[in-house]
Each structure stands twice: as C-alpha cells, then as structure tokens.
C-alpha positions in Angstrom: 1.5 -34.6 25.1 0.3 -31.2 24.1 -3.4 -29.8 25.1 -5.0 -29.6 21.6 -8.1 -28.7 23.5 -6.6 -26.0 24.6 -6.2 -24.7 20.5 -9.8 -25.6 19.9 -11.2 -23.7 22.6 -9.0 -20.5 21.5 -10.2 -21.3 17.7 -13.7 -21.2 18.5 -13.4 -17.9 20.6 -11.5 -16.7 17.0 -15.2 -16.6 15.9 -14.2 -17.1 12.4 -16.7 -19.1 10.7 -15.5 -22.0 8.7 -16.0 -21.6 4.6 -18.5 -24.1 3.4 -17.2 -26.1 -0.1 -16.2 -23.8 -3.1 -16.4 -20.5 -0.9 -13.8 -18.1 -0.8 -13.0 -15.6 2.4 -10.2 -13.0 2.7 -8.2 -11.2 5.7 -7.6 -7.8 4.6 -4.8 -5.9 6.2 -1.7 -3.6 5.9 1.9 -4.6 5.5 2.9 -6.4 8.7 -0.1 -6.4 10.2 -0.2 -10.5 10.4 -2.3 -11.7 7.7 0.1 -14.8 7.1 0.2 -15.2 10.9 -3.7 -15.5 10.7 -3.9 -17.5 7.8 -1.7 -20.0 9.6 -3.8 -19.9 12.5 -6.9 -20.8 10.7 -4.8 -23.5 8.4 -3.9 -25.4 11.7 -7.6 -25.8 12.9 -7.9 -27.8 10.1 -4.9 -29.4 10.5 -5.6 -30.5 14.1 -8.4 -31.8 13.1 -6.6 -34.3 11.4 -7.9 -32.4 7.9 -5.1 -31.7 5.2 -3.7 -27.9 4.3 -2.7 -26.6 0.7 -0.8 -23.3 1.9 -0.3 -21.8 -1.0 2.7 -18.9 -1.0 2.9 -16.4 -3.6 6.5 -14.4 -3.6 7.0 -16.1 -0.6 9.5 -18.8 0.3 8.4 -22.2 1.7 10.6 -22.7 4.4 9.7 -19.3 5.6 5.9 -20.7 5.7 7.1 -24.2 7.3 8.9 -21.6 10.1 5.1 -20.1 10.6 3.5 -23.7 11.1 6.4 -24.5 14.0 6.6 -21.2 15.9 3.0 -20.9 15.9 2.4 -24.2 17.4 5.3 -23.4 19.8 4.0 -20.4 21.3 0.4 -21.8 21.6 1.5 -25.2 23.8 4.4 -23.0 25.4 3.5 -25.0 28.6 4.1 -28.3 27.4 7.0 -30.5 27.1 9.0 -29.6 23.9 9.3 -33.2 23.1 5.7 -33.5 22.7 5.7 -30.3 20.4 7.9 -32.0 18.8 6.2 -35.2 18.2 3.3 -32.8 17.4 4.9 -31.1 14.4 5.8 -34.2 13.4 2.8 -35.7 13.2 1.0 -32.9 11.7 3.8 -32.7 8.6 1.7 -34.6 6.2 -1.3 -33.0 6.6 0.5 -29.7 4.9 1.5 -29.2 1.5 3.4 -25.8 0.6 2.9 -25.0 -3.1 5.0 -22.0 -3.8 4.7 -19.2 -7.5 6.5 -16.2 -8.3 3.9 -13.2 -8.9 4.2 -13.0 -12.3 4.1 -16.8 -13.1 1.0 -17.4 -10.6 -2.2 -18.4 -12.6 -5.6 -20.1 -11.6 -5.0 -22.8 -14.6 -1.7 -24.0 -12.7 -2.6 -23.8 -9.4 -5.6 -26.1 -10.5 -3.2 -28.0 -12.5 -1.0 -28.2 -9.0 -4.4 -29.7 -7.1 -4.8 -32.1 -9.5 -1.5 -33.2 -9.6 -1.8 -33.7 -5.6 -4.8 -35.7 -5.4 -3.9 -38.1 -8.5 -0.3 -38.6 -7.4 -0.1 -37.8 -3.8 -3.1 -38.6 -2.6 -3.5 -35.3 -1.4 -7.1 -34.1 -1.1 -6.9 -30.8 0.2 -9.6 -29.8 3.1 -8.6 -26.2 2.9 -6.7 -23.7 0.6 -4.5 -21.2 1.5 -3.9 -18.6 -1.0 -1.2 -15.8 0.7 0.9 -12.8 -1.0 -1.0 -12.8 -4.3 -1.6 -9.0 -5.2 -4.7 -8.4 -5.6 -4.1 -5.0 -8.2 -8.3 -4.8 -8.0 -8.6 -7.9 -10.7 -11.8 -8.9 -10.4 -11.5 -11.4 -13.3 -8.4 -13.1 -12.1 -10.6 -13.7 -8.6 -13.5 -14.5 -10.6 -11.3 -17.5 -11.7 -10.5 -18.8 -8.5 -13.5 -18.4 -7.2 -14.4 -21.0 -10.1 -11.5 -23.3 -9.0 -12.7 -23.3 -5.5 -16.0 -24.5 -6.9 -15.1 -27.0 -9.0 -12.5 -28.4 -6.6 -15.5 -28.4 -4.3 -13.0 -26.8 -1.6 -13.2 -23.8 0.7 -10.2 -20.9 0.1 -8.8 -17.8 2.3 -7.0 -15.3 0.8 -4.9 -12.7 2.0 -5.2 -8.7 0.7 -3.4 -6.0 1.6 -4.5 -2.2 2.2 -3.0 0.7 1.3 -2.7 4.0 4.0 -2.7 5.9 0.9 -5.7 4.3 -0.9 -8.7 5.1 1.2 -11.3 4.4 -0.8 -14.4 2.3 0.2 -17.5 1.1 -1.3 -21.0 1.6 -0.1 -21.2 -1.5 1.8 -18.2 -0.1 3.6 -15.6 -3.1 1.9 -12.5 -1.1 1.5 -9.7 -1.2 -1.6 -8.6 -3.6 -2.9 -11.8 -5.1 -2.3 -14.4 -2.9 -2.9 -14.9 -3.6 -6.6 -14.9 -7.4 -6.1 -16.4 -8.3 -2.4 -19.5 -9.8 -4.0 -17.1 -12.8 -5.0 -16.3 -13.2 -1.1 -18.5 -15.2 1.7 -16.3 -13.6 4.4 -14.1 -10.2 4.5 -12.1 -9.9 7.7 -10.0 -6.9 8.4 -7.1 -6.9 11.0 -5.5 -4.0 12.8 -2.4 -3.5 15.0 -2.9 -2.2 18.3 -1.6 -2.0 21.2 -3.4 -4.7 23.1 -2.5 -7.0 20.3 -4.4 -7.8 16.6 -7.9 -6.7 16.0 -9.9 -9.3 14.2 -13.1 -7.3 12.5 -16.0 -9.1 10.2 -16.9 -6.9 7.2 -18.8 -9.8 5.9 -19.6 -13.6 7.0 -21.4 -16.3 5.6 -22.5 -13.8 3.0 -23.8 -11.4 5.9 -22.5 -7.4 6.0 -21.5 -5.9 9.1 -22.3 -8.6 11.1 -23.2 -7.6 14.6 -20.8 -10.0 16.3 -18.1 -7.8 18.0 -14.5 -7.3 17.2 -11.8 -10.0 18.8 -8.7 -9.2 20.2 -5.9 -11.4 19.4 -2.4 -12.4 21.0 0.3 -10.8 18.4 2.2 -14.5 20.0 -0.7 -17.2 20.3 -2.5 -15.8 18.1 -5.3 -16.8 20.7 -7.6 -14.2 22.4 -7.3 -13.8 26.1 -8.7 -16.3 28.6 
C-alpha cells in the first residue's frame, strides 16, 4: 500500500491553512504557473482524509481534471507499488465529483443549483469546493455571490485567479489585480511564482491576516511537496 503519511506530512509543511465553513481563499498566479496543480494538491488533503471534493472546472474539460487527480497521486507515492496506486485512485474515486461550465454559461444560481442536486440525489455532501478557470474580469458582485453560496452551503471554497504581466496594479494592502478591488471577500490570498528551484507558495493574506509573517514555501513543480 501507499504511505499516505507520507502526503500528510508534505501537506502540513504546505502551510496552507485550511478554510473554516462558508470561507473562500484564492491562489493567484500567471498562466502556467500551476494554480490547477495546487488546487489539486489542496483538493486531495481532503480527499485522503476520507472527506469528499467538488472540483469545479470552468472552460476546462473533466477528464483533463481526472488526469490531474492520477498523475498527482503518482508522482507523490512514486516509490510505491503501482498496484497499490492503483487500488488508491480507486478508492479515492467517490470522494470526487467534477462539475464542469463553459465561461459564459457559469453562474452562482447553478452551481448552487448543481450542490443541491448532489446532496439530494447523490448523496454528495461536499467537504470542499473547488472553483478553477473562472475569469475573474475584477467582478466583485459575481464573487460577492459566491461568497454567499459558500455561506449558505456552510462549505469552505478556493478559487483560482490569474495575473496579468501587463496589469501591475496593486492595492494598498499590497493584493495585486484582479484582486485588489475585491480581497476583503477573501480569508486567504496565496500567490505562486515559477522559479527555478520549483513553485513559490507566498501568503498575501490567511485566516483574515495581511502579510502574514510565515515565510515563503518552496514547492516540487512534480510532487507538488516541499523538500525533505
């Protein structure tokens, strides 16, 4: 079988707080950079705890997400027996549900609708929501909305946002675009940068605290994990 321990450990080194109930937390990051990677990442520590995932994919195609989930898990217990990856993934299956929108079509209403759907028919409670490739445009009222769905479903959500090179601007809290007009709606902001030495994990904001004085982590462009 696989070390799960192993995950765990590498989770909590992630130093990414967990969202309390109706909270909302976003990874903010350029094209490429790995904010889907990270957002599956942070999905599976639910999952391995035995907790179900809604990974939400906006312009995105689910069996694209379901390859995520699998390689991730691959590289991470490289050093175990496939067959017990295997039995692994397998396992885990149920505890993910990939609920998929075109841009244009994506709203908070359905989505909610989607939830509900889940939990009446499915049995489905979601511990978690994943809400990746929605462009953000700076609309603070369609966040403002989901923030209110995360509430009412009583359910904790990451987002994914992504920077512009062009678009420096930042705010006097030091939140850049697209967030800078919205961050107040946010419990956690985490920005990620590609280096050479891998994926720079940075807190803007966690638990509702600025410029928290936890250092930066380093992450694994594979594992995802940091070092050691």
């Amino acid at each position: 079988m696989t070390d799960e321990n192993a995950f765990r450990t590498g989770y909590e080194k992630m130093s990414v707080s967990r969202l309390a109930p109706g909270e909302m937390g976003v990874l903010l990051a350029r094209a490429g950079a790995g904010k889907t990677a990270v957002l599956t990442h942070l999905a599976l520590g639910y999952i391995l705890d035995r907790q179900p995932v809604l990974h939400v994919c906006v312009d995105g195609v689910p069996d694209k997400v379901k390859v995520w989930y699998s390689e991730l898990l691959r590289h991470i217990f490289s050093t175990a027996p496939q067959a017990g990856v295997l039995e692994l993934e397998h396992s885990l299956e149920p505890l993910r549900f990939i609920m998929s929108f075109l841009n244009q079509t994506f709203s908070p209403e359905k989505l909610e609708a989607g939830i509900d759907n889940l939990r009446t028919q499915a049995k489905f409670d979601p511990a978690v929501i994943i809400l990746d490739g929605l462009d953000f445009g700076r609309d603070r009222g369609l966040f403002e909305k989901i923030g209110e769905l995360a509430r009412r479903q009583a359910t904790p959500l990451w987002a994914s946002a992504r920077s512009h090179r062009h678009i420096p601007e930042v705010n006097e809290r030091g939140i850049p675009y697209p967030i800078d007009t919205m961050d107040d709606l946010f419990s956690s902001i985490f920005v990620l940068h590609q280096e050479s030495s891998g994926i720079r994990l940075k807190a803007l904001k966690e638990k509702g605290d600025y410029n928290p004085s936890r250092g930066d982590t380093i992450l694994d462009p594979i594992t995802l994990l940091p070092p050691g």
